[in-house]
C-alpha positions in Angstrom: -5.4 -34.9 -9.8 -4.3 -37.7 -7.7 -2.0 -38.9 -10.9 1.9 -38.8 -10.1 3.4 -36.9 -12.4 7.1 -36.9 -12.8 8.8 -33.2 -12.0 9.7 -31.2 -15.0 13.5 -30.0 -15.1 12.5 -26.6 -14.2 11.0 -26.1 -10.7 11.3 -27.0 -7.5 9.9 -28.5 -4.1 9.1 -27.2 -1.2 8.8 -28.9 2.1 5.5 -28.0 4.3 7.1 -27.2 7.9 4.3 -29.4 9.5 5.5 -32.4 7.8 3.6 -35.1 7.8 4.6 -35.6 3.7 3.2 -32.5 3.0 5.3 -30.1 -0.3 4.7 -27.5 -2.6 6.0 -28.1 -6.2 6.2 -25.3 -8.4 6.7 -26.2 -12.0 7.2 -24.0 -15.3 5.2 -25.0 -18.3 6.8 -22.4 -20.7 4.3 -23.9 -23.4 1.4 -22.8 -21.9 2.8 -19.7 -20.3 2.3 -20.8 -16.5 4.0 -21.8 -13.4 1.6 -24.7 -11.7 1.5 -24.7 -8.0 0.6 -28.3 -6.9 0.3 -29.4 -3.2 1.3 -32.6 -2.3 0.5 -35.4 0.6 3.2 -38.0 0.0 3.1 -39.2 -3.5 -0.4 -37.7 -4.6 -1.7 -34.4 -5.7 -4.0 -33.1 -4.1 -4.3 -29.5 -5.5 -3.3 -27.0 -8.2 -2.9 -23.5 -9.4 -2.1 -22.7 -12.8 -0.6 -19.1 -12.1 0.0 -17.1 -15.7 3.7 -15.6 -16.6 2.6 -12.7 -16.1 0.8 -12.7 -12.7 3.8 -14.5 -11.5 6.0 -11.3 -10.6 2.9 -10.3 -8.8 3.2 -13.5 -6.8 7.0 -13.5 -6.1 6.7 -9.6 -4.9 4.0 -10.6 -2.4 6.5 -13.4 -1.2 9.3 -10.9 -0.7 7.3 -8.2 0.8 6.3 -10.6 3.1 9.3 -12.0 4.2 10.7 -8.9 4.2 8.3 -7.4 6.3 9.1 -10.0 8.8 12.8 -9.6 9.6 11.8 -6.0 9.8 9.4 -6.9 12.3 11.8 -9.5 14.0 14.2 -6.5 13.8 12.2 -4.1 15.6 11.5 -6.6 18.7 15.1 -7.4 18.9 15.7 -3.8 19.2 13.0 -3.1 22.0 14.2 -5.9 23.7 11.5 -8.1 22.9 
């Protein structure tokens, strides 16, 4: 860790909303079947997760249902006029 490592074509970053340099990249390594989550602090890794293929549906439905599960909330204060 610590190493910059360029981005591979396939993945993306994601900004931390408190800033301060902070990201998410999520890169595919097709071969060796995972997607790795790194955090970032500026230029330097600071962490990873090597997440297999196959738990990554897993991951991506816990995203959704999430997110999901907020506007519904959001929804349901909106409506009680909260």
């Amino acid at each position: 860790m610590g190493r910059i490592v360029a981005l591979p074509a396939r993945g993306e970053v994601v900004a931390d909303v408190r800033g301060g340099g902070r990201a998410l990249r999520v890169s595919w390594h097709h071969d060796d079947g995972v997607a790795v989550l790194s955090l970032w602090h500026d230029h330097v890794c600071t962490g990873t997760v090597r997440v297999a293929a196959e738990d990554v549906p897993a991951l991506v439905a816990a995203l959704t249902e999430g997110l999901a599960g907020g506007y519904t909330s959001s929804a349901a204060r909106v409506s009680q006029g909260g």
